[in-house]
C-alpha positions, 0 to 999 in steps of 0.5 A, spaced: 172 620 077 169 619 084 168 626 085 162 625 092 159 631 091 159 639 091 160 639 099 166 635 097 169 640 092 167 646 097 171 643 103 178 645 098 175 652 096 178 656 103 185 653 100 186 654 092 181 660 093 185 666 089 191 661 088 195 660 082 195 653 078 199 653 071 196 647 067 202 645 062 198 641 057 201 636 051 198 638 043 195 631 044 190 633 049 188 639 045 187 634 039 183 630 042 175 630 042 176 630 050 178 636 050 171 639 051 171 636 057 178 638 059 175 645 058 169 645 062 174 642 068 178 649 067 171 652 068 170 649 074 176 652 077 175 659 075 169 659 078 172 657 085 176 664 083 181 660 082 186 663 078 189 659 072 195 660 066 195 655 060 201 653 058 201 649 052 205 644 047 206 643 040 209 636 038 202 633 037 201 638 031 209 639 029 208 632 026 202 632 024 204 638 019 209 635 017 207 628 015 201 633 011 207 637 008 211 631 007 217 635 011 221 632 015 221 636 023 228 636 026 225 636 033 219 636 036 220 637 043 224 644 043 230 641 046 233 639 040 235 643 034 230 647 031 232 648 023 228 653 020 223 649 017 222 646 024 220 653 027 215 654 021 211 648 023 212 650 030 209 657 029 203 654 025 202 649 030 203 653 037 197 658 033 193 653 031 193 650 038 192 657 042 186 658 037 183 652 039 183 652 046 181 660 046 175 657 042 174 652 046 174 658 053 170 663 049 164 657 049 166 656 056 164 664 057 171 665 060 176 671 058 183 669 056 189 671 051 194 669 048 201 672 051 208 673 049 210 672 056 216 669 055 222 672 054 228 668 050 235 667 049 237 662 043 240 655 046 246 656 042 252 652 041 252 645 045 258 641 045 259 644 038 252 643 035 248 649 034 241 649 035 239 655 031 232 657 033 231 652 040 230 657 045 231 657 052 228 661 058 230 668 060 224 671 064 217 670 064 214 677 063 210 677 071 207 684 071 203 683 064 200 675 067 199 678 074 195 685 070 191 678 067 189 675 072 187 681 076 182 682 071 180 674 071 183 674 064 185 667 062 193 668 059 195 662 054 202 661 053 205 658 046 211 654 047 215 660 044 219 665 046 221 672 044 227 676 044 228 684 044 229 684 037 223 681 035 226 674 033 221 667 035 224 661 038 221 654 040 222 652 047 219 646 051 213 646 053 215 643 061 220 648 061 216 654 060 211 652 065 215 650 070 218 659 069 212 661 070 210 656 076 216 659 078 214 667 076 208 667 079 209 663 085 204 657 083 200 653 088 200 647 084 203 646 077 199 640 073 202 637 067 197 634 063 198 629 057 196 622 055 200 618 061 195 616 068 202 619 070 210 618 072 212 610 071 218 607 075 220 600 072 213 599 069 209 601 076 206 608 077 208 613 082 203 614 086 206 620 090 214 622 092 218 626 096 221 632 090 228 630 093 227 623 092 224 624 085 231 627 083 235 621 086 231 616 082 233 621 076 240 621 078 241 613 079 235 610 076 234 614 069 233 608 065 228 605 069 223 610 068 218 610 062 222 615 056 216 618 055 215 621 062 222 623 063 221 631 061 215 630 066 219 628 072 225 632 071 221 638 071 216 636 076 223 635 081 225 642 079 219 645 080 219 643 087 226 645 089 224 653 086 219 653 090 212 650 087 209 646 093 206 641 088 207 638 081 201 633 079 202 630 072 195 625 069 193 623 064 188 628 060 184 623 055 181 621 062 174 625 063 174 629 069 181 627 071 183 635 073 178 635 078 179 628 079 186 630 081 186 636 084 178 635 089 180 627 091 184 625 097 187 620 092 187 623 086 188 619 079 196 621 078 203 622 080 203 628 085 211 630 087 211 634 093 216 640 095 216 637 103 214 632 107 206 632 107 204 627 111 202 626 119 199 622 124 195 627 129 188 625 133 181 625 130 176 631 132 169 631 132 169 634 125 173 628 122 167 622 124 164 624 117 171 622 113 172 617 118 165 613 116 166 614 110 173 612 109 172 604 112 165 605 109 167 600 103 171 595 109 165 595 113 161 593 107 165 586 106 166 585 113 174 586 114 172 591 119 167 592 124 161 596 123 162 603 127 157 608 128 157 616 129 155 615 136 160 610 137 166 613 135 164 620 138 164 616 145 171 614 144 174 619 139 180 620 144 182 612 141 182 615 134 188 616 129 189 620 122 194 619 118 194 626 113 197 626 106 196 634 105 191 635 109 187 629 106 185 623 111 187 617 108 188 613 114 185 612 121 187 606 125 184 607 134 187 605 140 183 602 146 186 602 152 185 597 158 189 599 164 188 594 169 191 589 164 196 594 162 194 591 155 191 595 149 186 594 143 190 596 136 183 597 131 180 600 125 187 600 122 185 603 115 188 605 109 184 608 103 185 604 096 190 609 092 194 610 098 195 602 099 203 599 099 206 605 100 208 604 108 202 608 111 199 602 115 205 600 118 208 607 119 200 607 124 201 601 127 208 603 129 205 610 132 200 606 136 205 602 139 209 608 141 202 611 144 202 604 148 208 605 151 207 611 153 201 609 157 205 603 160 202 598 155 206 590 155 202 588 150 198 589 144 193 586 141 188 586 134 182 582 132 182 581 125 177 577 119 182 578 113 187 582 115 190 577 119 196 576 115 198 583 114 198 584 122 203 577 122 208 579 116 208 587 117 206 588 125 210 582 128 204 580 132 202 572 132 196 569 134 193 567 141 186 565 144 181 569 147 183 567 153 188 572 153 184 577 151 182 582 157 175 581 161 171 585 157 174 586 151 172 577 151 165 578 152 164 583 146 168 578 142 163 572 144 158 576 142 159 579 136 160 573 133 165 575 127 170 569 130 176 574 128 183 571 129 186 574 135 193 576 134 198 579 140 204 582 140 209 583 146 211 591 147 219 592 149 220 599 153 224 603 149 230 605 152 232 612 155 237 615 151 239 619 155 240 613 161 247 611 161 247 604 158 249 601 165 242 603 168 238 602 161 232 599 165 233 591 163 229 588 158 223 584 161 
Protein backbone atom coordinates (compact mmCIF):
# COMPACT_ATOMS: atom_id res chain seq x y z
CA UNK A 1 0.00 0.00 0.00
CA UNK A 2 1.23 3.63 -0.84
CA UNK A 3 -0.11 5.20 2.14
CA UNK A 4 2.02 8.80 2.37
CA UNK A 5 2.01 9.20 5.89
CA UNK A 6 0.25 10.28 8.94
CA UNK A 7 -0.66 13.87 7.37
CA UNK A 8 -2.24 11.95 4.53
CA UNK A 9 -4.44 9.84 6.70
CA UNK A 10 -5.37 13.22 9.09
CA UNK A 11 -6.62 15.04 5.82
CA UNK A 12 -9.78 12.25 5.76
CA UNK A 13 -10.27 12.53 9.92
CA UNK A 14 -12.73 15.81 10.14
CA UNK A 15 -15.16 13.60 7.08
CA UNK A 16 -15.45 9.87 8.73
CA UNK A 17 -15.06 11.23 12.34
CA UNK A 18 -18.13 9.62 14.39
CA UNK A 19 -19.17 8.19 11.16
CA UNK A 20 -20.51 4.44 10.64
CA UNK A 21 -18.55 2.02 8.30
CA UNK A 22 -19.90 -1.56 8.08
CA UNK A 23 -17.05 -4.04 7.05
CA UNK A 24 -18.89 -7.01 5.35
CA UNK A 25 -16.08 -9.56 5.58
CA UNK A 26 -16.09 -13.11 3.63
CA UNK A 27 -15.19 -16.62 5.87
CA UNK A 28 -12.23 -16.88 3.94
CA UNK A 29 -10.44 -13.54 4.89
CA UNK A 30 -11.09 -14.43 8.86
CA UNK A 31 -9.38 -18.10 7.73
CA UNK A 32 -6.52 -16.63 6.76
CA UNK A 33 -3.34 -15.94 8.61
CA UNK A 34 -3.66 -12.15 7.11
CA UNK A 35 -6.28 -11.73 9.09
CA UNK A 36 -4.22 -10.34 11.94
CA UNK A 37 -3.26 -7.37 9.57
CA UNK A 38 -7.04 -6.83 8.75
CA UNK A 39 -7.70 -6.46 12.45
CA UNK A 40 -4.83 -3.97 13.30
CA UNK A 41 -6.26 -1.75 9.85
CA UNK A 42 -10.08 -2.02 11.82
CA UNK A 43 -7.81 -0.52 14.95
CA UNK A 44 -6.67 2.18 13.21
CA UNK A 45 -10.14 3.33 12.21
CA UNK A 46 -11.43 3.31 15.56
CA UNK A 47 -8.92 5.31 16.62
CA UNK A 48 -9.99 7.83 14.52
CA UNK A 49 -13.52 7.27 16.29
CA UNK A 50 -14.65 5.78 13.64
CA UNK A 51 -17.34 3.79 14.42
CA UNK A 52 -17.35 0.18 12.99
CA UNK A 53 -19.86 -2.79 12.76
CA UNK A 54 -18.58 -6.24 11.60
CA UNK A 55 -20.68 -8.44 9.56
CA UNK A 56 -19.15 -11.62 8.66
CA UNK A 57 -19.76 -14.73 6.48
CA UNK A 58 -19.62 -18.56 6.60
CA UNK A 59 -19.06 -20.14 3.39
CA UNK A 60 -15.47 -20.65 3.84
CA UNK A 61 -15.98 -22.79 7.07
CA UNK A 62 -19.43 -24.34 6.14
CA UNK A 63 -17.43 -26.30 3.46
CA UNK A 64 -14.48 -26.95 5.63
CA UNK A 65 -16.72 -28.86 8.30
CA UNK A 66 -18.29 -30.36 5.81
CA UNK A 67 -15.40 -32.07 4.18
CA UNK A 68 -14.23 -32.62 7.91
CA UNK A 69 -17.37 -34.48 8.61
CA UNK A 70 -17.67 -36.04 5.12
CA UNK A 71 -21.61 -34.41 4.96
CA UNK A 72 -22.58 -32.78 2.05
CA UNK A 73 -23.64 -28.85 2.49
CA UNK A 74 -27.14 -27.97 0.59
CA UNK A 75 -25.87 -24.28 0.25
CA UNK A 76 -23.04 -22.37 1.31
CA UNK A 77 -24.28 -18.92 0.43
CA UNK A 78 -27.71 -18.70 2.48
CA UNK A 79 -29.58 -18.16 -0.71
CA UNK A 80 -30.48 -21.57 -1.30
CA UNK A 81 -31.92 -24.02 0.57
CA UNK A 82 -30.42 -24.75 4.04
CA UNK A 83 -31.55 -28.34 5.00
CA UNK A 84 -31.08 -29.11 8.57
CA UNK A 85 -27.69 -30.66 8.37
CA UNK A 86 -26.57 -27.28 6.39
CA UNK A 87 -27.52 -25.11 9.46
CA UNK A 88 -25.94 -27.24 11.93
CA UNK A 89 -22.42 -26.51 10.00
CA UNK A 90 -23.71 -22.83 9.85
CA UNK A 91 -24.16 -22.61 13.54
CA UNK A 92 -20.44 -24.19 14.15
CA UNK A 93 -19.04 -22.26 11.57
CA UNK A 94 -20.94 -18.69 12.03
CA UNK A 95 -19.41 -19.13 16.26
CA UNK A 96 -16.24 -20.50 15.12
CA UNK A 97 -15.76 -17.24 13.29
CA UNK A 98 -17.46 -14.76 15.72
CA UNK A 99 -14.87 -16.37 18.41
CA UNK A 100 -12.03 -15.80 16.24
CA UNK A 101 -12.50 -12.15 14.95
CA UNK A 102 -13.36 -11.05 18.98
CA UNK A 103 -10.10 -12.91 19.82
CA UNK A 104 -8.47 -11.21 17.36
CA UNK A 105 -10.19 -7.41 18.44
CA UNK A 106 -9.47 -8.19 22.12
CA UNK A 107 -5.50 -8.49 21.18
CA UNK A 108 -6.15 -5.15 19.48
CA UNK A 109 -7.48 -3.78 22.99
CA UNK A 110 -10.86 -2.98 21.13
CA UNK A 111 -14.39 -4.05 22.92
CA UNK A 112 -16.73 -5.61 20.89
CA UNK A 113 -19.79 -8.47 20.96
CA UNK A 114 -21.31 -10.57 19.16
CA UNK A 115 -25.27 -9.68 18.63
CA UNK A 116 -28.49 -11.09 17.52
CA UNK A 117 -29.53 -8.13 15.63
CA UNK A 118 -31.05 -9.44 12.85
CA UNK A 119 -34.41 -10.10 12.74
CA UNK A 120 -35.58 -12.78 10.41
CA UNK A 121 -38.40 -14.51 8.65
CA UNK A 122 -38.05 -18.02 6.83
CA UNK A 123 -37.55 -17.57 2.80
CA UNK A 124 -40.30 -19.84 2.29
CA UNK A 125 -41.56 -21.51 -0.56
CA UNK A 126 -40.20 -20.10 -4.04
CA UNK A 127 -41.39 -21.37 -7.37
CA UNK A 128 -42.59 -24.27 -5.41
CA UNK A 129 -39.18 -25.07 -3.69
CA UNK A 130 -39.18 -24.49 0.13
CA UNK A 131 -36.21 -23.59 1.45
CA UNK A 132 -36.55 -24.62 4.88
CA UNK A 133 -33.94 -22.72 7.40
CA UNK A 134 -32.83 -20.01 4.74
CA UNK A 135 -33.94 -16.90 6.18
CA UNK A 136 -34.58 -13.68 4.90
CA UNK A 137 -34.15 -10.13 6.66
CA UNK A 138 -37.06 -8.19 8.61
CA UNK A 139 -35.24 -5.91 10.57
CA UNK A 140 -32.08 -5.13 12.07
CA UNK A 141 -32.24 -4.41 15.58
CA UNK A 142 -31.03 -0.41 15.60
CA UNK A 143 -31.56 0.62 19.31
CA UNK A 144 -29.19 -2.37 20.48
CA UNK A 145 -26.31 -1.49 17.56
CA UNK A 146 -26.75 2.48 18.12
CA UNK A 147 -26.27 1.59 22.42
CA UNK A 148 -23.13 -0.38 21.17
CA UNK A 149 -21.43 1.90 19.31
CA UNK A 150 -22.15 4.86 21.92
CA UNK A 151 -19.97 2.91 24.17
CA UNK A 152 -17.18 2.28 21.56
CA UNK A 153 -18.41 -1.39 21.85
CA UNK A 154 -17.52 -3.25 18.36
CA UNK A 155 -20.86 -5.17 17.42
CA UNK A 156 -20.16 -8.63 15.53
CA UNK A 157 -23.23 -9.66 13.33
CA UNK A 158 -23.05 -13.61 12.13
CA UNK A 159 -24.85 -14.63 8.90
CA UNK A 160 -27.95 -15.64 11.01
CA UNK A 161 -30.84 -14.36 11.78
CA UNK A 162 -33.83 -15.00 14.58
CA UNK A 163 -37.15 -14.74 15.03
CA UNK A 164 -39.74 -14.18 17.85
CA UNK A 165 -39.90 -17.62 18.75
CA UNK A 166 -36.44 -18.36 19.13
CA UNK A 167 -36.04 -20.12 15.84
CA UNK A 168 -32.03 -19.68 13.86
CA UNK A 169 -32.04 -19.11 10.11
CA UNK A 170 -29.07 -18.85 7.85
CA UNK A 171 -29.01 -15.44 5.79
CA UNK A 172 -26.54 -14.23 3.46
CA UNK A 173 -23.85 -12.36 4.63
CA UNK A 174 -23.90 -9.42 1.63
CA UNK A 175 -27.66 -9.06 2.39
CA UNK A 176 -27.42 -8.50 6.01
CA UNK A 177 -24.79 -5.75 5.67
CA UNK A 178 -26.41 -3.97 3.20
CA UNK A 179 -29.67 -4.19 6.23
CA UNK A 180 -27.74 -2.89 8.50
CA UNK A 181 -25.97 0.09 6.08
CA UNK A 182 -29.10 0.82 5.61
CA UNK A 183 -30.31 0.75 9.56
CA UNK A 184 -27.90 2.89 10.55
CA UNK A 185 -27.28 5.02 7.98
CA UNK A 186 -23.64 3.95 7.12
CA UNK A 187 -21.09 6.22 5.28
CA UNK A 188 -19.47 3.48 3.53
CA UNK A 189 -20.20 -0.08 3.53
CA UNK A 190 -16.85 -1.96 2.51
CA UNK A 191 -17.27 -6.02 1.15
CA UNK A 192 -14.09 -7.66 1.85
CA UNK A 193 -13.11 -10.86 0.17
CA UNK A 194 -10.53 -12.39 -1.84
CA UNK A 195 -11.05 -10.65 -5.16
CA UNK A 196 -8.92 -6.97 -5.87
CA UNK A 197 -12.87 -6.04 -6.71
CA UNK A 198 -15.70 -5.93 -9.27
CA UNK A 199 -14.97 -7.68 -12.75
CA UNK A 200 -16.61 -6.73 -16.11
CA UNK A 201 -15.60 -8.90 -19.12
CA UNK A 202 -12.38 -9.85 -17.21
CA UNK A 203 -11.48 -6.06 -16.46
CA UNK A 204 -11.83 -4.64 -12.86
CA UNK A 205 -13.91 -1.65 -12.28
CA UNK A 206 -12.21 0.82 -10.92
CA UNK A 207 -15.16 2.95 -9.95
CA UNK A 208 -19.21 3.18 -11.37
CA UNK A 209 -22.11 5.22 -11.03
CA UNK A 210 -24.75 2.71 -8.81
CA UNK A 211 -27.11 3.25 -11.49
CA UNK A 212 -25.09 2.14 -14.21
CA UNK A 213 -23.92 -0.80 -12.16
CA UNK A 214 -27.46 -1.86 -12.20
CA UNK A 215 -27.73 -1.52 -15.70
CA UNK A 216 -24.93 -3.63 -16.56
CA UNK A 217 -26.49 -6.09 -14.05
CA UNK A 218 -29.50 -6.11 -15.99
CA UNK A 219 -28.32 -6.53 -19.76
CA UNK A 220 -24.88 -7.63 -18.90
CA UNK A 221 -25.08 -10.22 -15.89
CA UNK A 222 -23.09 -12.90 -18.07
CA UNK A 223 -20.40 -10.55 -18.34
CA UNK A 224 -19.24 -10.01 -14.92
CA UNK A 225 -17.28 -12.53 -12.95
CA UNK A 226 -19.71 -15.36 -10.85
CA UNK A 227 -17.75 -15.07 -8.24
CA UNK A 228 -18.53 -11.19 -7.75
CA UNK A 229 -21.98 -11.02 -8.54
CA UNK A 230 -23.37 -11.15 -4.89
CA UNK A 231 -20.96 -8.39 -4.32
CA UNK A 232 -22.23 -6.00 -7.21
CA UNK A 233 -25.86 -6.64 -6.80
CA UNK A 234 -25.92 -5.73 -3.22
CA UNK A 235 -23.16 -2.88 -3.84
CA UNK A 236 -26.16 -1.42 -6.36
CA UNK A 237 -28.83 -1.82 -3.78
CA UNK A 238 -26.91 -0.05 -1.21
CA UNK A 239 -26.50 2.68 -3.21
CA UNK A 240 -30.30 3.10 -4.12
CA UNK A 241 -31.13 2.95 -0.18
CA UNK A 242 -29.16 5.52 0.37
CA UNK A 243 -25.50 4.43 1.50
CA UNK A 244 -23.23 6.83 -0.48
CA UNK A 245 -20.43 4.63 -0.86
CA UNK A 246 -20.07 0.67 -1.39
CA UNK A 247 -16.10 -0.45 -1.86
CA UNK A 248 -15.35 -3.87 -2.46
CA UNK A 249 -11.37 -5.21 -2.14
CA UNK A 250 -9.47 -8.03 -1.92
CA UNK A 251 -8.93 -8.71 2.08
CA UNK A 252 -5.68 -11.22 1.69
CA UNK A 253 -3.92 -7.95 0.31
CA UNK A 254 -2.08 -6.41 3.33
CA UNK A 255 -3.24 -2.99 4.33
CA UNK A 256 -6.04 -2.99 1.71
CA UNK A 257 -8.49 -1.43 4.25
CA UNK A 258 -6.63 1.53 4.75
CA UNK A 259 -5.38 1.41 1.14
CA UNK A 260 -8.81 1.71 0.20
CA UNK A 261 -10.60 3.94 2.52
CA UNK A 262 -7.22 6.68 2.98
CA UNK A 263 -5.81 7.04 -0.80
CA UNK A 264 -7.18 8.91 -3.53
CA UNK A 265 -7.17 6.06 -5.59
CA UNK A 266 -7.63 3.27 -3.60
CA UNK A 267 -6.91 -0.41 -4.80
CA UNK A 268 -10.60 -1.78 -5.38
CA UNK A 269 -14.09 -1.15 -6.81
CA UNK A 270 -15.87 1.94 -5.31
CA UNK A 271 -19.64 2.13 -6.53
CA UNK A 272 -21.21 5.39 -5.84
CA UNK A 273 -24.73 6.63 -5.00
CA UNK A 274 -24.58 9.90 -6.99
CA UNK A 275 -22.09 11.58 -9.38
CA UNK A 276 -19.07 12.54 -7.32
CA UNK A 277 -16.91 14.05 -9.78
CA UNK A 278 -16.01 18.07 -10.59
CA UNK A 279 -13.64 20.40 -12.25
CA UNK A 280 -13.31 23.37 -10.14
CA UNK A 281 -10.25 25.81 -9.83
CA UNK A 282 -7.09 25.36 -7.60
CA UNK A 283 -6.50 27.22 -4.19
CA UNK A 284 -3.66 27.82 -2.41
CA UNK A 285 -4.06 24.81 -0.04
CA UNK A 286 -4.14 22.50 -3.36
CA UNK A 287 -0.16 23.46 -4.62
CA UNK A 288 0.98 20.64 -2.43
CA UNK A 289 -1.52 17.81 -4.12
CA UNK A 290 -0.65 19.22 -7.26
CA UNK A 291 3.12 18.84 -6.93
CA UNK A 292 2.59 15.64 -5.76
CA UNK A 293 0.21 14.51 -8.24
CA UNK A 294 2.58 15.27 -11.62
CA UNK A 295 5.44 14.41 -9.25
CA UNK A 296 6.08 11.03 -11.20
CA UNK A 297 5.74 12.62 -14.76
CA UNK A 298 8.18 15.60 -13.83
CA UNK A 299 10.67 12.72 -13.02
CA UNK A 300 10.36 10.79 -16.65
CA UNK A 301 10.23 14.20 -18.23
CA UNK A 302 6.60 14.08 -19.69
CA UNK A 303 5.86 17.11 -17.81
CA UNK A 304 7.77 20.31 -17.07
CA UNK A 305 9.25 20.89 -13.73
CA UNK A 306 6.83 23.28 -11.79
CA UNK A 307 7.76 24.97 -8.49
CA UNK A 308 5.57 25.89 -5.71
CA UNK A 309 6.49 29.55 -6.53
CA UNK A 310 5.50 28.99 -10.16
CA UNK A 311 2.26 27.70 -9.75
CA UNK A 312 1.57 30.07 -6.73
CA UNK A 313 2.35 32.90 -9.40
CA UNK A 314 -0.18 31.79 -11.73
CA UNK A 315 -2.57 29.57 -9.74
CA UNK A 316 -5.60 31.33 -11.27
CA UNK A 317 -4.66 28.87 -14.73
CA UNK A 318 -4.99 25.64 -12.79
CA UNK A 319 -7.75 23.33 -12.75
CA UNK A 320 -8.64 20.17 -10.56
CA UNK A 321 -10.67 17.50 -11.50
CA UNK A 322 -12.22 16.12 -7.95
CA UNK A 323 -13.54 12.08 -7.43
CA UNK A 324 -15.18 12.62 -3.82
CA UNK A 325 -13.25 15.40 -2.87
CA UNK A 326 -10.15 13.68 -3.92
CA UNK A 327 -7.44 15.34 -6.56
CA UNK A 328 -6.72 13.07 -9.18
CA UNK A 329 -6.57 15.32 -11.85
CA UNK A 330 -5.23 18.87 -12.65
CA UNK A 331 -4.46 20.32 -16.01
CA UNK A 332 -3.81 24.78 -16.70
CA UNK A 333 -4.78 27.23 -18.92
CA UNK A 334 -2.21 30.11 -20.00
CA UNK A 335 -4.02 32.64 -21.84
CA UNK A 336 -2.33 35.00 -24.20
CA UNK A 337 -4.87 37.83 -25.17
CA UNK A 338 -3.13 39.87 -27.84
CA UNK A 339 -2.94 36.51 -29.95
CA UNK A 340 -6.63 35.38 -28.69
CA UNK A 341 -4.59 31.99 -28.21
CA UNK A 342 -4.03 29.91 -25.02
CA UNK A 343 -1.67 27.33 -23.45
CA UNK A 344 -3.63 24.12 -22.55
CA UNK A 345 -0.77 22.69 -19.76
CA UNK A 346 0.12 20.37 -17.16
CA UNK A 347 -2.78 17.88 -18.17
CA UNK A 348 -2.60 15.16 -15.80
CA UNK A 349 -4.35 12.04 -14.60
CA UNK A 350 -3.29 9.88 -11.52
CA UNK A 351 -2.45 6.44 -12.63
CA UNK A 352 -5.45 4.54 -10.93
CA UNK A 353 -7.85 6.91 -12.46
CA UNK A 354 -6.37 6.58 -16.22
CA UNK A 355 -8.64 5.17 -19.26
CA UNK A 356 -11.60 6.33 -17.85
CA UNK A 357 -12.55 9.69 -19.77
CA UNK A 358 -11.05 12.35 -17.29
CA UNK A 359 -8.23 13.61 -19.23
CA UNK A 360 -10.54 14.12 -22.19
CA UNK A 361 -13.58 15.29 -19.93
CA UNK A 362 -10.38 18.33 -18.95
CA UNK A 363 -9.58 19.22 -21.94
CA UNK A 364 -13.17 19.84 -23.13
CA UNK A 365 -13.65 22.18 -19.98
CA UNK A 366 -10.55 24.08 -20.85
CA UNK A 367 -11.78 24.39 -24.36
CA UNK A 368 -15.09 25.71 -23.21
CA UNK A 369 -13.11 28.39 -20.46
CA UNK A 370 -11.01 29.31 -23.78
CA UNK A 371 -14.09 30.24 -25.47
CA UNK A 372 -15.25 31.83 -23.17
CA UNK A 373 -12.47 34.50 -23.10
CA UNK A 374 -12.50 34.57 -27.01
CA UNK A 375 -9.64 32.14 -27.55
CA UNK A 376 -9.59 31.01 -31.59
CA UNK A 377 -6.91 28.69 -30.87
CA UNK A 378 -5.42 26.50 -28.45
CA UNK A 379 -2.24 25.11 -28.25
CA UNK A 380 -0.19 22.32 -26.44
CA UNK A 381 3.19 21.30 -25.94
CA UNK A 382 4.26 17.66 -25.49
CA UNK A 383 7.22 15.16 -25.41
CA UNK A 384 5.37 11.78 -24.98
CA UNK A 385 1.89 12.77 -24.72
CA UNK A 386 1.75 14.03 -28.28
CA UNK A 387 -0.49 11.08 -29.68
CA UNK A 388 -3.20 11.10 -26.95
CA UNK A 389 -3.72 15.04 -27.59
CA UNK A 390 -3.75 14.00 -31.55
CA UNK A 391 -6.13 10.98 -31.37
CA UNK A 392 -8.45 12.30 -27.98
CA UNK A 393 -8.14 16.07 -28.29
CA UNK A 394 -8.35 16.72 -32.25
CA UNK A 395 -5.11 18.78 -32.12
CA UNK A 396 -2.62 18.42 -34.86
CA UNK A 397 0.64 19.26 -35.12
CA UNK A 398 2.23 22.74 -36.13
CA UNK A 399 5.66 24.71 -35.75
CA UNK A 400 7.03 27.21 -33.26
CA UNK A 401 6.23 29.91 -35.45
CA UNK A 402 2.76 29.58 -34.80
CA UNK A 403 3.42 29.75 -31.31
CA UNK A 404 2.88 33.29 -29.29
CA UNK A 405 5.99 35.56 -28.98
CA UNK A 406 6.52 34.84 -25.73
CA UNK A 407 5.64 31.61 -25.25
CA UNK A 408 8.41 31.14 -28.34
CA UNK A 409 11.26 32.13 -26.68
CA UNK A 410 10.39 29.91 -23.27
CA UNK A 411 10.19 27.23 -25.75
CA UNK A 412 13.76 27.83 -27.17
CA UNK A 413 15.11 27.87 -23.96
CA UNK A 414 13.83 25.00 -22.31
CA UNK A 415 15.41 22.88 -24.72
CA UNK A 416 12.83 20.01 -24.45
CA UNK A 417 12.14 20.07 -28.25
CA UNK A 418 8.25 18.99 -27.50
CA UNK A 419 6.12 18.57 -30.39
CA UNK A 420 4.06 21.36 -30.72
CA UNK A 421 0.18 20.70 -31.35
CA UNK A 422 -2.85 23.53 -32.21
CA UNK A 423 -6.44 23.10 -32.36
CA UNK A 424 -8.71 25.46 -33.80
CA UNK A 425 -11.77 26.60 -31.50
CA UNK A 426 -15.18 26.90 -33.23
CA UNK A 427 -17.64 29.56 -31.00
CA UNK A 428 -20.37 27.84 -29.75
CA UNK A 429 -23.55 28.85 -30.95
CA UNK A 430 -26.01 30.67 -28.75
CA UNK A 431 -29.06 28.57 -27.97
CA UNK A 432 -31.25 31.01 -27.60
CA UNK A 433 -30.34 32.73 -31.05
CA UNK A 434 -32.85 32.03 -33.68
CA UNK A 435 -30.80 29.95 -36.24
CA UNK A 436 -30.96 32.51 -39.04
CA UNK A 437 -28.67 35.02 -36.96
CA UNK A 438 -26.44 32.10 -35.26
CA UNK A 439 -23.33 33.83 -35.84
CA UNK A 440 -21.38 32.22 -38.81
CA UNK A 441 -18.76 29.77 -38.53
CA UNK A 442 -15.21 31.48 -39.26
Amino acid sequence: MKLTNLRGILQYVPRFREKTFVLSIDAAVVMDEIFASLLQDIAVLRSLNIRVVIVHGAAAQIQTLAAEQGVTASDLEGTGITDGTTLKLALTGANRLTHEILEGLSANDLRAVSTNAVIAHPLGILHGVDHLYTGKVERIDVEMLQGLLNQGILPILPPLGFDGEGRTYRVNSDHVAVAVADALKAIKLIFIGTLDGLFLQGQKISDMLASTLASQLNTRRGDFMPETLSKATHAAQACQLGIPRVHVINGLVNEALLAEVFSNDGIGTLIYANEYSQVRPALRKDIRSILLLIKNSVESDELVKRTRASIEKQLGDYYLYELDRNVVGCVALHIYPEEKMAELACLFVSRGHENQGIGRKLIQFIENKARETGIRELFALSTQAFMYFQSKGGFVEGTTDMLPQGRREKYEQSGRKSKVLFKRLTPQPNPLAPAALATPTP
